[in-house]
Residue, then its C-alpha position, 0 to 999 in steps of 0.5 A: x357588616x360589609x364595608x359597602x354598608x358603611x358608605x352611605x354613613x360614611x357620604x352622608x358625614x362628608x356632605x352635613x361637614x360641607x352644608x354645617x360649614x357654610x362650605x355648601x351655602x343655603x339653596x345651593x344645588x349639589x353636583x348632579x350625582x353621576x358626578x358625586x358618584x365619580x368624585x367620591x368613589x361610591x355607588x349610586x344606591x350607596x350615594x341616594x341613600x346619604x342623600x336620602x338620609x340628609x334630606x329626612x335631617x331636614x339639611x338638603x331639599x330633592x327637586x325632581x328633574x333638578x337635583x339635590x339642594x341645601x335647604x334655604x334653613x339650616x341651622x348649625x344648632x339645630x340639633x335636639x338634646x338627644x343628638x351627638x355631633x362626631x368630629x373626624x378631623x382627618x381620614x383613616x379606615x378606623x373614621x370611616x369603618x369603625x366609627x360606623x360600626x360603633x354609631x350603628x351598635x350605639x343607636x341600637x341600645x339607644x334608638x332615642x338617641x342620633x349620632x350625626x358623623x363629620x368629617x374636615x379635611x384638616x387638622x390644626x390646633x385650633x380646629x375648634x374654634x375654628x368650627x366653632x366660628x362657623x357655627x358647628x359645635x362637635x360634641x365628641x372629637x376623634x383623635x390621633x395620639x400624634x395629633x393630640x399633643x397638638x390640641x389645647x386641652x382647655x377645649x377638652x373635659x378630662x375623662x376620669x374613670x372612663x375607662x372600666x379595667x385599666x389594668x388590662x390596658x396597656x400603660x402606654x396606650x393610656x398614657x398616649x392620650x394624658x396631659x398634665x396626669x389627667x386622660x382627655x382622651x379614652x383610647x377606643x384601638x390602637x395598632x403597632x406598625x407591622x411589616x406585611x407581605x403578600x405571600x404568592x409573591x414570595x412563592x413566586x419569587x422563590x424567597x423564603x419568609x422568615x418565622x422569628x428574625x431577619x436581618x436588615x441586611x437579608x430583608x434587603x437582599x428579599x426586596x431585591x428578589x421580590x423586585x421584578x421587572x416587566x420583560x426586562x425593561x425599564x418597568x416593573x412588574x413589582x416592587x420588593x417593598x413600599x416605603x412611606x415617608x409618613x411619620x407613622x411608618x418609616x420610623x419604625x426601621x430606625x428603631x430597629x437600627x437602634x434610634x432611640x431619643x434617650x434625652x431631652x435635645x434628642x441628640x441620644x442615637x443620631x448616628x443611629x438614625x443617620x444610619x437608618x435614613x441611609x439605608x432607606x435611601x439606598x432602597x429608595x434609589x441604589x437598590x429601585x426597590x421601592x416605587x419612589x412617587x409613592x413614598x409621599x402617599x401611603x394610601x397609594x402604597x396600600x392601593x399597590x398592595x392591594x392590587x398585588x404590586x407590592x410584595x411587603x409593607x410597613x402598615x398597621x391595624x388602622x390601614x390595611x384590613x386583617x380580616x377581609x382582603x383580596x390575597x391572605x396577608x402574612x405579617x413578618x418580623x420586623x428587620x433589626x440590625x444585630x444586638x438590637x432590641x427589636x420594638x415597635x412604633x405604635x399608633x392610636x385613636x382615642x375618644x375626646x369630649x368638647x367642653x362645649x358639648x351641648x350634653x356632656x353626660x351623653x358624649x360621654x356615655x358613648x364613650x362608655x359604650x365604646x370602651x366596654x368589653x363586649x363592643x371591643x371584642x365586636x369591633x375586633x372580630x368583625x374588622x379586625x381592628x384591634x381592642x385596647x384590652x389585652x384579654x380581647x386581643x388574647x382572644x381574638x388573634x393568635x399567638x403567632x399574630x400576638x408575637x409578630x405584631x408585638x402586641x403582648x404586655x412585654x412588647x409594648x412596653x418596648x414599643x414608642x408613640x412618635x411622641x416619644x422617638x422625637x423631641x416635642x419641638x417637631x410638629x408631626x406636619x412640619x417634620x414631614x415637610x421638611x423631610x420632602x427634599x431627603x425623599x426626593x434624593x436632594x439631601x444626604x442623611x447626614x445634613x437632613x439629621x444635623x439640619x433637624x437638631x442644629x437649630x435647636x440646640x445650637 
């Protein structure tokens, strides 16, 4: 199935959030759909086909010569006993392919059954009660393990025995998604982040790509080659590297300098990660191999590597497409500074059950279904995300990619969730903000690191 097939689905979803959130009121008209079509990037017939969709819902009203309106009844609740309310309370490539690939595979095995997809654009900690208090009742969340830390699990129901081999799951993908020893959300993939590259840009630029290990020193050396300017001028033709200040990228190059958060004050390898920042910051602005306005965007990051601007990228599974792309992607080893054991940042998506779910036992055989070995094995060959079980994986990709992405048993267990790398007091969010002047080249390494951990443990 085509990522074209999932569009409609996709549409549709953003569309029933802003009618089941009160933000499209009851007869308001839509925007004309030359505009839709502008404003969310999609097709015609993909865009006629959600409105097609919302409209047998019962949720818009088609007025020849006059366009699409909300329907003057809509009701939040309305929904049958046999219907599952998905929440993506954030944007990624799993939100909008993987979870149409499973509602799709889901609703064939069990066609009396309807899954309706939503999707905010945003995330707090008190994003269900906030949903809530507009009369949306989600029966199933999708969570980010660096988000999940955040939600209050009194909100959830613990997922025992959800999921059917654990022990062919990695114990720290598992553990990603407990509190309190109990799993409130059963892992559906995960993906380490990897350095990719584009290799016509190496061949052009006449660097060699490295099969096993680099150092930081020789990848930096690369970024500058793979760094062309366009007729000698002040613009550039490409850039060796794209940096992202995303807490699910960069951390990743100071792990491989050494950061670890060995204890509880997280004062254990500062002088590592003072190091690590340093050298982002000489790539950022000594070296120009990085496109700087980009660092706070890393959909704009993958857009420039897409369109062949970028020669390398710290990415991951979740991001960038494996197994459908414009150029043949290469994934390269992580740079490490010598003596240090190479591992990798992780991320995850996982499968959450509402307490106020209006059927808890169906929520939570879509789980079941998401979980099973055969549509972790569909998912992973069909876009190239990868399963949560190890013999799938084994399977579906090979060895060298099973190395370099690190996603062997022995890999993983060297590998961190963000979670794990910096003390709980640092919301994800807050961290990032407050990281926007070292980005922008207005703080050194050394005072952003003394600033983070002074305050909270002086």
């Amino acid at each position: 199935m085509k990522r074209n097939d999932f569009r409609y689905v996709e549409m549709a979803g953003l569309l029933r959030t802003e009618i089941m959130s009160g933000y499209l009121q009851p007869g308001q008209y839509l925007l004309p759909e030359t505009e839709l079509c502008r404003k969310y990037a999609i097709s015609r017939n993909s865009l006629r086909q959600a409105l097609d969709l919302l409209t047998e819902e019962g949720l818009l009203v088609r007025q020849r010569g006059r366009g699409n309106r909300v329907a003057d009844r809509v009701r939040p609740d309305g929904y049958g006993p046999n219907t599952l309310v998905l929440l993506s309370p954030y944007r990624s490539s799993f939100a909008e392919e993987g979870l149409p690939l499973l509602v799709s595979a889901f609703r064939r095995d069990y066609p009396d059954v309807d899954v309706k997809l939503l999707y905010t654009g945003y995330l707090a900690d008190t994003i269900m009660r906030d949903l809530t208090g507009f009369g949306v009742k989600p029966d199933l969340v999708l969570a980010w393990d660096r988000h999940f830390i955040e939600f209050d699990r009194r909100e959830f129901v613990p997922l025992t025995r959800i999921v059917p081999d654990e022990a062919d799951v990695p114990g720290k993908l598992l553990q990603a998604f407990r509190k309190q020893d109990e799993l409130y959300a059963a892992p559906v993939t995960y993906s380490p982040v990897f350095l990719a590259c584009n290799p016509a840009l190496f061949e052009a630029a006449g660097v060699h790509m490295p099969a096993l290990e680099w150092s930081m020193e020789q990848f930096a050396e690369a970024a500058k080659r793979l760094t062309r300017d366009e007729g000698g001028g002040m613009l550039r033709e490409t850039y060796g590297f794209g940096l992202s200040g995303s807490l699910i990228r960069w951390p990743v190059l100071a792990m491989n300098f050494g950061y670890r958060r060995e204890t509880e004050d997280g004062r254990s390898g500062l002088d590592r990660l003072e190091e690590a920042l340093g050298f982002m910051q000489r790539l950022l602005y000594r070296d120009r191999v990085c496109p700087v306005s980009a660092v706070g965007d890393w959909l704009f990051l993958n857009e420039l590597f897409e369109d062949g601007r970028l020669a390398m990228l710290l990415t991951t599974t979740l991001a960038t497409p494996m197994r459908r792309r414009p150029f043949p992607l290469r994934v390269l080893p992580l740079p490490r500074q010598p003596g240090v054991t190479s591992g990798s940042l992780a991320i995850a998506n996982g499968l959450m059950v509402s307490r106020s779910a209006s059927n808890p036992e169906l929520a939570r055989r879509f789980i079941e279904y998401a979980v099973r070995h055969d549509f972790q094995r569909r998912m992973s060959q069909q876009t190239g995300f990868l399963s949560i079980y190890d013999s799938v994986n084994r399977d579906v990709w090979s060895a060298y990619e099973r190395s370099v992405l690190g996603i062997d048993r022995e890999r993983m267990d060297r590998s961190c969730f963000i979670h794990d790398l910096f003390p709980v007091f640092f919301k994800p969010q807050e961290l990032e903000g407050r990281m926007k002047p070292f980005w922008a080249g207005l703080e050194s390494p050394r005072h952003l690191v003394a600033s983070l951990f002074a305050d909270r443990n002086g």
